[in-house]
N, C-alpha and C positions, 0 to 999 in steps of 0.2 A: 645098694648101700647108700644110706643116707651120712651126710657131714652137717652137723650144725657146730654155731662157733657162739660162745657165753663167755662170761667172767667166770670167774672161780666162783665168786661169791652167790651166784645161780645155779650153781649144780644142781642137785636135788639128790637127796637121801639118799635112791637109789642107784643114780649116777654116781656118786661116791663110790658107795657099795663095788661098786659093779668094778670101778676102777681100781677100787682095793684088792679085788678076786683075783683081776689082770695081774696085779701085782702078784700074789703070792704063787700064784701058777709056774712063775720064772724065777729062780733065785737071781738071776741078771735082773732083772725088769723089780724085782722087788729093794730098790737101792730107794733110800729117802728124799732124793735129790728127786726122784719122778714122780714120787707119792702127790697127791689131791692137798694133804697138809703143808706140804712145802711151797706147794704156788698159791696156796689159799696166803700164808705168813708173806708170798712178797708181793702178793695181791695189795697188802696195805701198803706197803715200801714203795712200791711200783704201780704206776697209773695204768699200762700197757699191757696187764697180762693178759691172755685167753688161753681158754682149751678148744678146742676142737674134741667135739664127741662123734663117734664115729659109731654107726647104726646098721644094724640088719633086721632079718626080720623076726631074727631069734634076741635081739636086743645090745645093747651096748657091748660091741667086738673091738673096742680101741679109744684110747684117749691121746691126743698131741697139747701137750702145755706148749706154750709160748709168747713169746714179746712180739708185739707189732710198733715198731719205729716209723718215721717220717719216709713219703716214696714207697710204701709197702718191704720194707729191710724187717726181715722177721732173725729173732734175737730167741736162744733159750731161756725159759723163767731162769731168772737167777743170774744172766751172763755176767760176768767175770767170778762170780763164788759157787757157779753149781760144776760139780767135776763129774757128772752124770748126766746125756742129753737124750732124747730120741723121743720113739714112738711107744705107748704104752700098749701092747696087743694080744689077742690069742695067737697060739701060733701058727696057724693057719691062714690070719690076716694076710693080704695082700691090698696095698694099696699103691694107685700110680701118685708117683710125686708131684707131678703139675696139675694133676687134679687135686691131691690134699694144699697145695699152697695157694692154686684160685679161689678153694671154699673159704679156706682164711684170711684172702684178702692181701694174701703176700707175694712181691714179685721175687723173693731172694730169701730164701735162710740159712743163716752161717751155724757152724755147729763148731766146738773146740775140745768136748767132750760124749761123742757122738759113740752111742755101741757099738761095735765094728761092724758086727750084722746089719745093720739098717744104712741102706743107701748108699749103697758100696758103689756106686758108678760115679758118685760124687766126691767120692774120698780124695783130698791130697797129701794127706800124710797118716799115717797110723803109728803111735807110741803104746808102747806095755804101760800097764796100770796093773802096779805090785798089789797082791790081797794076801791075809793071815787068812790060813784053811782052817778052821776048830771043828770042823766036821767031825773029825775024829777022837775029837774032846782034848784038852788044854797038855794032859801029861803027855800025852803022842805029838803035839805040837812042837813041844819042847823038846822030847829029845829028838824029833827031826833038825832044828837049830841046833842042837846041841852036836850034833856029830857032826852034821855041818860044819859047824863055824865054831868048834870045842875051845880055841885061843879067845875068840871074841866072848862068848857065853863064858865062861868061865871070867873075864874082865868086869864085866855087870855083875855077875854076883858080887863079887869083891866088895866093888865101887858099894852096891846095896848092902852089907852088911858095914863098912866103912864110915857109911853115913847115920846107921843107924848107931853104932859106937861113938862120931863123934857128933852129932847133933839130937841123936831124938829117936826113939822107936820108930821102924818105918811101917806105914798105913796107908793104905790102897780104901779110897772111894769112889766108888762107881759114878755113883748118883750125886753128888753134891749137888744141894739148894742155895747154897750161900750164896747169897748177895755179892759178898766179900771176898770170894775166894772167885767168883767171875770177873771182878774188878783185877785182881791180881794178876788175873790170865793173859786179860787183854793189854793190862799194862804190861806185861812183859811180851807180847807181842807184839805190841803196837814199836815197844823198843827193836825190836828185833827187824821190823820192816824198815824203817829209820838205819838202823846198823849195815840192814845188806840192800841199800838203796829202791827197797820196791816202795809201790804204793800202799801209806797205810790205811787199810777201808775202816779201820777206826775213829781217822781224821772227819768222816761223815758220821753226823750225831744221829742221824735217821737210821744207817747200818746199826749204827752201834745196840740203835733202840730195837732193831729186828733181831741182833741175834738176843739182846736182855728180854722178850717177849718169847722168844722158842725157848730161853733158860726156864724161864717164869710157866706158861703156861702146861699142864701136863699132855696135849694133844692124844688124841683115839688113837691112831695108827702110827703115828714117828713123833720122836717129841726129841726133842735138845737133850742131851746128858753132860753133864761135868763131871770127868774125873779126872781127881786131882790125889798127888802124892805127897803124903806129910813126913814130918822126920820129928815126932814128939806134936805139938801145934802149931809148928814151921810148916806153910804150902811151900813144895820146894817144885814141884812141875803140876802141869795140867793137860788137859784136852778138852775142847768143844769140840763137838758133833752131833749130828744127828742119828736117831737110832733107832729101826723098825724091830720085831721081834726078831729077825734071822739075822739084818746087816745094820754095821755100824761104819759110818761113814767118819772118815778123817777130813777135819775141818780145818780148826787150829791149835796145833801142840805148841806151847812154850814153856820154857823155865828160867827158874829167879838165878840169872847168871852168875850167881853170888857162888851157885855151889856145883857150876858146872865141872868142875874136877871127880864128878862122882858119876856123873855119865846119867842125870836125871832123865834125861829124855827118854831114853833105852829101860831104863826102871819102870819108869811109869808108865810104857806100854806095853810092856809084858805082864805087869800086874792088871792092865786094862786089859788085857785078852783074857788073862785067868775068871776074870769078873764077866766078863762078857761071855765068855763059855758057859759058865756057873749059872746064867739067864737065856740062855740058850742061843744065842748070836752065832751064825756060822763063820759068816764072812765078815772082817775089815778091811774095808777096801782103803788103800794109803795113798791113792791119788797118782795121776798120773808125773810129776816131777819125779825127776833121777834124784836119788840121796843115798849115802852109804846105810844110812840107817835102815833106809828101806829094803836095802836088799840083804842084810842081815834079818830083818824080821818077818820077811813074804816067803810062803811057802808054794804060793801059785803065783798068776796075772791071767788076767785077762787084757784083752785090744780096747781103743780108744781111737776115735780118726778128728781129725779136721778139717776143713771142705766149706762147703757150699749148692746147694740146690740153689736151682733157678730155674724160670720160666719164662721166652719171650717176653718181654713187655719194657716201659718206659723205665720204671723204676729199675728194673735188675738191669739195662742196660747205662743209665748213670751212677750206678751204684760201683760198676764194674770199672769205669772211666775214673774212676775217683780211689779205687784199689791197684792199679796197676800202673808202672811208668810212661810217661807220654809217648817214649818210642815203641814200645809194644802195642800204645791204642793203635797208631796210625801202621803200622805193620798188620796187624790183625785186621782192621778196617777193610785195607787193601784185599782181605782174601776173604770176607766174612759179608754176603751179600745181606744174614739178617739182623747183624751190630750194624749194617751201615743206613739199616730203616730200622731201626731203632732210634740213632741217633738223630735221623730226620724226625720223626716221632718228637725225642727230646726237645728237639729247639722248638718246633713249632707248638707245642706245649709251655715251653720257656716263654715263646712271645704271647702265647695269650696271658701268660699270669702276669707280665708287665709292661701289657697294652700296646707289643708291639704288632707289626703285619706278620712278619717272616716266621 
């Protein structure tokens, strides 16, 4: 088995190809967030990306996208907005971990949305990541929620024919191109990160320009979709995501708070599954965060872990020093004879870079 390690932008045709095939073979493995197009798009946002191509001698059996940082600290494309991390492979791949992270150059990779399959010995926590089944096509979806959750289903209808009474005929677009109705989205998003104190990745005019470039460009294999819900030619909710032929990944849903008394958010993704059935989408995966919405609208999940691989070396050993409390270094130190040559490793590293002896 051979490992080489390129940019995105050096694939080659068939290395794409080949990557895409990985994909469609696994409906897990086929999520947008792992696709060749998604690290090609943060290829240009981000200076750090690589893949790792991964070779036999029947030809391309795996691809590893990833971020390489400062000290070898290996990052997933995308880290903080891809909710989808791992290794892209047949299933029969097996690879050892400290051999795929020396070919990359990496002493450490963090993962926060890691398939729960891959690299179970590293795992430190595992969370459900809620998904809509449409497998079964959109009318069987529905009345599974609907018996379910007959009080709540029954409240969105309402709210949806309420709005349409008092504001506007109500209209479901899959696909929206607007310029205009992207701007709307993020503006009411970017409000909504500001309102429940998170970061807004808005605030960086580079993001903003990466997700306007996957709106904008139609991409081969996964491309950006806007849909968005109207009430007459009022946008009253939205969603960005990204979208393979089978899955549709939940990115960012928001809406015009003006008319949250009608339950837009719940509207407009149920109209987005119905559309998304109708093109053939099986799964929407809605990310790993707890919300009530979400578990009104999931009719499966799947596992998600977060962790860390590592390997002996300088970097994963100050990387480590630098994630954990000062009373655990030195407690661990104490019992751990290869953190404590590492750390020798460390300094005398430290004093060649600033001309010291020790």
């Amino acid at each position: 088995m051979n490992i080489t390690v390129v940019r995105p932008g050096e694939l080659g045709d068939a290395e794409i190809a080949a990557w895409r095939a990985l994909q469609r073979a696994d409906l897990l493995l086929d999520n947008p967030f792992l696709s060749p197009d998604f690290a090609l798009a943060v290829d240009r946002y981000r200076d750090n990306v690589h893949v790792a191509v991964i070779s036999s001698a029947t030809g391309v059996v795996g691809v590893f996208p990833f971020q390489r940082q400062a000290l070898g600290v290996g990052l997933p494309v995308g880290a903080g907005f891809n909710d989808a991390q791992g290794l892209v492979g047949a299933a029969d791949l097996r690879v050892d971990a400290g051999e795929l992270l020396r070919a990359c150059g990496l002493a450490v990779w963090e993962f926060d949305h890691l398939l729960a399959g891959q690299f179970t010995e590293f795992h430190t926590e595992r969370q459900r990541s809620p998904i809509i089944d449409l497998g079964g096509g959109f009318d069987d979806y529905v009345a599974l929620i609907r018996s379910r959750s007959t009080s709540t289903y029954k409240t969105v209808a309402y709210r949806e024919r309420k709005l349409g009474r008092d504001v506007g005929q109500i209209r479901h677009v899959f696909d929206s191109r607007d310029p205009g109705d992207l701007r709307a989205l993020l503006s009411w998003k970017s409000a909504q990160y500001r309102e429940t104190g998170q970061r807004d990745l808005f605030a960086d005019p580079r993001f903003t320009e990466l997700v306007e470039r996957l709106h904008q460009e139609p991409g081969e294999g996964v491309r950006g979709a806007l849909s968005m819900l109207y009430a007459g030619d009022q946008p009253i909710a939205g969603h960005f995501g990204l979208v393979s032929e089978t899955v549709l990944c939940q990115w960012f849903p928001a809406y015009d708070k003006e008319f949250g008394r009608y339950s837009p958010g719940l509207v407009q993704h149920l109209g987005m599954a119905r559309e998304a059935a109708e093109r053939g989408v099986r799964h929407i995966h809605l990310g790993k965060s707890q919300a009530t919405y979400k578990d009104f609208l999931a009719n499966t999940e799947t596992q998600v872990a977060e962790g860390r691989v590592s390997r002996p070396s300088v970097g994963a050993t100050l990387h480590w020093a630098k994630s954990v409390p000062a009373g655990r270094i030195k407690d661990t130190l104490r019992k751990s004879d290869a953190l404590r040559s590492g750390v020798r490793r460390a300094r005398i590293l430290r004093g060649r870079l600033s001309g010291g002896e020790k």
